[in-house]
C-alpha positions in Angstrom: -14.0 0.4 -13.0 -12.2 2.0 -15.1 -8.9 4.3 -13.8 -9.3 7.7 -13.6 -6.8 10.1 -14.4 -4.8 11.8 -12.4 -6.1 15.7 -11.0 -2.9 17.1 -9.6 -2.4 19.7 -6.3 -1.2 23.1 -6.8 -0.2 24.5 -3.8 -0.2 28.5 -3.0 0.4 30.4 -0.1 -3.1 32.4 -0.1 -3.4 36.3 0.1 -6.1 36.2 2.8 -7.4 32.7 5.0 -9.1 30.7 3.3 -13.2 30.0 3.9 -14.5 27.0 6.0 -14.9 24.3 3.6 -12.5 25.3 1.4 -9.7 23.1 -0.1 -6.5 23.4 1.6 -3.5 21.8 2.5 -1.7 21.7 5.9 -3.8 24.4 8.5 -6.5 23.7 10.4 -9.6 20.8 9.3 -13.0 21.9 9.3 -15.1 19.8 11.2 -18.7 19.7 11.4 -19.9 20.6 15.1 -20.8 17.0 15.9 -17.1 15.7 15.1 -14.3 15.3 17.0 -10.7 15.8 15.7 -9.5 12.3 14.8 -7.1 10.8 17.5 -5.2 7.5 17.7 -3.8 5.3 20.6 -0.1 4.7 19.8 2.1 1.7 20.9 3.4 3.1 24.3 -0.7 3.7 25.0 -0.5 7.5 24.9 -3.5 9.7 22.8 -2.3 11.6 19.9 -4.2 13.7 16.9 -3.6 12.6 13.6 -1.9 15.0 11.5 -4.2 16.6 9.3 -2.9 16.1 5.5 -5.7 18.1 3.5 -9.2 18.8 2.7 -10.5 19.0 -0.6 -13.8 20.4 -1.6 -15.3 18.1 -3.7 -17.7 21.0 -5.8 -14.6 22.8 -6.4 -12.7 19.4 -7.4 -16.1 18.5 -9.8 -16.1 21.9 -11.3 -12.9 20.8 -12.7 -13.4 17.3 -13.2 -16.7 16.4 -13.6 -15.7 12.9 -14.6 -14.0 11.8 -11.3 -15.4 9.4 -9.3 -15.8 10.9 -6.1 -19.1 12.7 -4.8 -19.7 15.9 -6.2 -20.3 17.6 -2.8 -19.1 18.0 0.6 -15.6 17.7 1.7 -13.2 14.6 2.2 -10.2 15.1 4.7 -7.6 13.3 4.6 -5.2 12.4 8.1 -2.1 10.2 9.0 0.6 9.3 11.1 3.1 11.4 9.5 4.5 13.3 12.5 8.2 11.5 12.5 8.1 12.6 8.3 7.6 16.1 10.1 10.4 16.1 12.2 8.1 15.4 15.3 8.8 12.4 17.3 6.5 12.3 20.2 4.4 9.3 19.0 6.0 5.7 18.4 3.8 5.0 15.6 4.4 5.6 11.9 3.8 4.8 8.3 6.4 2.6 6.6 7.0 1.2 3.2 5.1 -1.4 3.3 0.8 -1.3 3.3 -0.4 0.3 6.6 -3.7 -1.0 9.0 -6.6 1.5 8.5 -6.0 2.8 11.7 -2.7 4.8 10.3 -4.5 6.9 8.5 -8.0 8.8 8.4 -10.2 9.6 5.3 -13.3 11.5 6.3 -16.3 11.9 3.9 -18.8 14.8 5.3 -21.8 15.3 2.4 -21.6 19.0 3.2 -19.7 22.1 3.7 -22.6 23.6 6.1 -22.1 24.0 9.5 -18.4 23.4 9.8 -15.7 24.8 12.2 -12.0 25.1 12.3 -10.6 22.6 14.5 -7.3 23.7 16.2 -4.7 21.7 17.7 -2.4 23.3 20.0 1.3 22.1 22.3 1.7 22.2 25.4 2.7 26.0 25.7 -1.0 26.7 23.9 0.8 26.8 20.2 -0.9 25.8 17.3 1.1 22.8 15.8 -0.2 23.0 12.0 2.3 24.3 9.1 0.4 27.6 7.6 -2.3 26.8 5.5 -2.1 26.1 1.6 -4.5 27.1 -1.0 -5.1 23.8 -3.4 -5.8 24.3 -7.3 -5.9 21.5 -9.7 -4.6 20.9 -12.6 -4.1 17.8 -15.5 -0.5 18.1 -15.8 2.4 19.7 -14.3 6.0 21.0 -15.0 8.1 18.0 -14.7 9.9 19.2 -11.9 6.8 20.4 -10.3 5.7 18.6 -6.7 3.7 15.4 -7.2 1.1 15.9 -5.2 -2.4 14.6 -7.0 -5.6 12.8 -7.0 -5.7 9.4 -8.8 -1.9 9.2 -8.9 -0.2 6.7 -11.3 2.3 4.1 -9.5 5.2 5.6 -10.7 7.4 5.6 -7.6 6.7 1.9 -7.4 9.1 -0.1 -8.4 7.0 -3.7 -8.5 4.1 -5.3 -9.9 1.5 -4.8 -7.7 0.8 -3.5 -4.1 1.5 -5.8 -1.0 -1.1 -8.0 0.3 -3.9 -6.9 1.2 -3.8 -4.0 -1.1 -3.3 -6.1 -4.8 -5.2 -4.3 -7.3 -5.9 -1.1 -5.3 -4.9 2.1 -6.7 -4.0 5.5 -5.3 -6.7 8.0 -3.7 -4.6 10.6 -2.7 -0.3 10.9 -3.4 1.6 13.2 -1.1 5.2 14.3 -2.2 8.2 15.4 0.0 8.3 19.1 0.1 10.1 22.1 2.7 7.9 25.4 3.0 9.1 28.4 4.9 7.2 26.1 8.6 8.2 22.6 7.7 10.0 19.8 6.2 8.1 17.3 4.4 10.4 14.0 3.8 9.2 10.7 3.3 12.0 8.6 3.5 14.8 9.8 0.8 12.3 12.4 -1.1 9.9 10.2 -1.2 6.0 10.0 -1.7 2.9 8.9 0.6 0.1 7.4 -1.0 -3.5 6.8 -0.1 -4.5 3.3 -1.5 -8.0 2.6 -1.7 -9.9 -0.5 -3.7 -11.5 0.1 -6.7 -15.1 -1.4 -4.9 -14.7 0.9 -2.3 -14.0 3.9 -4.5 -16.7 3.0 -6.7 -19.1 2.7 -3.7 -17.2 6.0 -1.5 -16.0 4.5 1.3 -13.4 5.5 2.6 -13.2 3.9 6.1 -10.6 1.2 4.9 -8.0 3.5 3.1 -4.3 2.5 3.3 -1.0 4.0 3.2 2.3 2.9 1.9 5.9 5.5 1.6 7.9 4.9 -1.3 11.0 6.3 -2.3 12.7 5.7 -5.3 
């Protein structure tokens, strides 16, 4: 298969919120009624969410790339174990710089956009505990200071050959950069990057229930 080239995130605060099934980053998932929000068991045995990352709405994303190999409908979501990169440190778990288990992160395929509602996840004092949404845009090449956030990432931030076992040969689904907005800090390790690692079978086929993660900082 060959490696497809990079679609990159443009983040924007929006004027109005954004539609269910939209792409957008940080806010609230859309779920489809039949769906729970994702949760995870973490090493002291206590229940926590998974941080939703994104959502990209793959028309939108084949409107601009009809060449990229993901479906051309529906919606993929992407969540992880990123609370400690958010300053939160409730949970024990987290991902490091090495290749995580499937269980640190969450891809979710849904075929369509119909029938979907915001999921919201709240404190203790009834808070919401999501950053203010982000409208997503893509784009085939940004300003060189610019955020690296993007689809089909190149390995740039690694500084080796290959991924760690089990991961040789994968490539990236989804990269996440360090970034502050005016409700969070973003850092992955020293201004790192997060990156989704999917195989290339498993692309090719759109599964996406054995996605990795690996935080690299150069």
């Amino acid at each position: 298969m060959t490696t497809p080239k990079p679609i990159y995130l443009i983040l924007s605060r929006p004027f109005e919120k954004l539609p269910a099934g939209a792409s957008r980053f940080w806010g609230n998932p859309d779920l489809p009624e039949v769906v729970d929000y994702p949760m995870y068991i973490d090493d002291e045995g206590d229940e926590y969410p998974y941080f939703f990352v994104c959502q990209i709405n793959l028309a939108q994303l084949a409107a601009f790339a009809p060449g990229n190999p993901l479906p051309k409908s529906g919606l993929l979501s992407f969540f992880a174990k990123i609370d400690h990169n958010l300053g939160i440190f409730a949970a024990t778990d987290g991902i490091q710089s090495h290749c995580s288990a499937p269980e640190d992160v969450k891809v979710l395929y849904f075929p369509t956009t119909d029938d979907m509602r915001e999921m919201v996840i709240v404190d203790d004092n009834d808070n919401p505990t999501a950053p203010e949404e982000l409208a997503i845009g893509f784009a085939d090449r940004i300003e060189p200071l610019a955020d690296d956030h993007a689809l089909f990432a190149l390995p740039t931030h690694r500084e080796w050959e290959d991924w760690d076992e089990p991961c040789e040969g994968w490539q990236i689904l989804l990269q996440v950069d360090s970034f502050d907005g005016m409700d969070f800090s973003l850092n992955f390790m020293d201004c790192g990057v997060l990156d989704f690692l999917i195989s290339p079978e498993d692309l090719a086929a759109c599964r996406f229930d054995n996605v990795r993660a690996i935080i690299l900082s150069t």
